[in-house]
Structures are given as C-alpha cells and as structure tokens.
N, C-alpha and C positions, 0 to 999 in steps of 0.2 A: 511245510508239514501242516496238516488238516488238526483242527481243534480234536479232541479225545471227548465220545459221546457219554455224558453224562450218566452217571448208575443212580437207579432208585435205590434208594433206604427204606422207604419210606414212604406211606402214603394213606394219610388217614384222614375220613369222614368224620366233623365235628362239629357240635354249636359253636364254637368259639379256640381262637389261639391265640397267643399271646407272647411277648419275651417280659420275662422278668427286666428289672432292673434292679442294683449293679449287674448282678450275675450273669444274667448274658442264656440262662436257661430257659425253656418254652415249656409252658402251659398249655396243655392238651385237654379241655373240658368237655365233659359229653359226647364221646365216641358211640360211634352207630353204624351199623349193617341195612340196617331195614329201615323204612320210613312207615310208619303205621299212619293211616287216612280213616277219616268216618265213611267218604263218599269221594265221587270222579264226576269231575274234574275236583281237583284241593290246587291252591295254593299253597306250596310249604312254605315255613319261614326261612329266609337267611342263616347260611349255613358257612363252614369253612374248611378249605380242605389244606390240612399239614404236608407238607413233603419235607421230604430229607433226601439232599442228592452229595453224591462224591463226585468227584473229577468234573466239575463243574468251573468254566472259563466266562461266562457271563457273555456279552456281547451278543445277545439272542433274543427272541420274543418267542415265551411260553406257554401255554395255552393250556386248558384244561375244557374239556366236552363233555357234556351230558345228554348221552343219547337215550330212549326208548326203545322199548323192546322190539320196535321194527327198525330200527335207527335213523330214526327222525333225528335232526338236533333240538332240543331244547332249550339249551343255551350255551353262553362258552365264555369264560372268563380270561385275559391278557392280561401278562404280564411284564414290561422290557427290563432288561437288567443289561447294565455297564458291564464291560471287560474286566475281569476280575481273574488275582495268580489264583493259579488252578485250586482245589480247597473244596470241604464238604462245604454245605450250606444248609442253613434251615430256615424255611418260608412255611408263611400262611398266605392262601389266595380267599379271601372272599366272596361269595356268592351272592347275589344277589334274591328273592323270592320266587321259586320256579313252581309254573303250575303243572302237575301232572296228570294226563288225559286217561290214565288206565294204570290197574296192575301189572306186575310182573318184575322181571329183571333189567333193569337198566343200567346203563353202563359210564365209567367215569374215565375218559381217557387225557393221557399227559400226551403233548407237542413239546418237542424242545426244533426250534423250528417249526420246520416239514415233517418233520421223524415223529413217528408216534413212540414214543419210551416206553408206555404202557399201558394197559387196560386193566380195569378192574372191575368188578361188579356188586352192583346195592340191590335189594329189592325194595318194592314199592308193594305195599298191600291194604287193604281195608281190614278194617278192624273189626271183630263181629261184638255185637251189640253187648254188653255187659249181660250175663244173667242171671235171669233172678233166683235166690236163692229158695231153694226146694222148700215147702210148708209140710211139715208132716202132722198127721189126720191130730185134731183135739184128744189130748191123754194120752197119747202114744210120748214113751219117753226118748231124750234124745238117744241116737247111736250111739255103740261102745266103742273106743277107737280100737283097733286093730292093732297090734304087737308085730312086729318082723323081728 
C-alpha cells in the first residue's frame, strides 16, 4: 500500500518560528503577504515559512520554491525527514536572503517529493516614496475635521 499524500493546514510567510518549550506550541512572528522594496534589484532578509500538514509519514525530502513572476526559480529550500507513524506535524523551513529582480506576484510552492502539495502567492512591490506633508499658505488656519 502506497504512503497517504500529505494535507496542508497550513502555510504561512514569516520573519521567524519558533516551538516553545515545555509546551510543544509554535510561535508565528511577523506574518506577511507582500514584501515592500525601496528599488530592483533588493535583497530581502531571511525569512521563514510555517507549515502544518496532516497525514504526514516522513521518509521524504520536502521542498519549498520561490519562483517569479515568469517562473524563474529563485531559490528552494530542502528538507529530509525520517519515517514517522502517520500524525499532523508542525515545521518551520528557513530561508535563506533572496534577491528579487522586479515586482509583482511571486510564487511559494511546497514538494512533498515529486508532488507539488501546493502553491501560493506573495507579491513583491516597491514602496513609493514617503510624502511630504501638505504646507498650507502662512495664516490660513488648519482644516476642520470632518464628522461621518
């Protein structure tokens, strides 16, 4: 009988994860969607991505990709994991500092194996310049706020 393919729970972009100790519970810190950039090319910093799978047997090497918006690879992170009775599980994978070449939507895909489990998507955008705040003319007093 053939292993049972693993189910996402779970799968989230983050500066950092963690397990507690005693407890056994995981720390999820600074979840993110978007990556904000001043300019292209950026180096992002190190990053980490949480998953949570069920029906998980171990005895595999896991993968995680990071492709662009033409699907280029960027980079890809492994992971092997020992045969383990079957059991949710909760991991963090690591990332290393990825440079990214342009905006847009980019994509974060899981390997269990060969099998892609899933795909997800981040965007990537540049940040527009902070601005300055309005000077209104000498003697003119400030605006009334407004009521809803």
């Amino acid at each position: 009988m053939s292993e049972p393919t693993p189910q996402l729970n779970g799968m989230i972009v983050c500066d950092t994860a963690f397990q507690q100790a005693p407890s056994g519970k995981w720390c999820v810190i600074g979840s993110y969607n978007t990556v904000l950039v001043r300019e292209f090319p950026t180096t992002h910093m190190p990053f980490v991505v949480f998953l949570a799978l069920s029906d998980f047997t171990g005895n595999v090497a896991m993968r995680l990709v990071v492709r662009d918006p033409e699907g280029t690879q960027l980079c890809e992170v492994r992971g092997q994991f020992p045969k383990i009775p079957m059991t949710s599980v909760e991991l963090a994978m690591p990332f290393p500092p990825i440079t990214f070449q342009r905006a847009g939507t980019h994509s974060l895909e899981l390997y269990h194996g060969n099998t892609m489990l899933h795909m997800r998507s981040f965007q990537v955008l540049q940040a527009q310049q902070a601005q300055q705040p309005q000077q209104r003319p000498e003697g003119e007093p400030p605006a009334e706020p407004t009521g809803d």
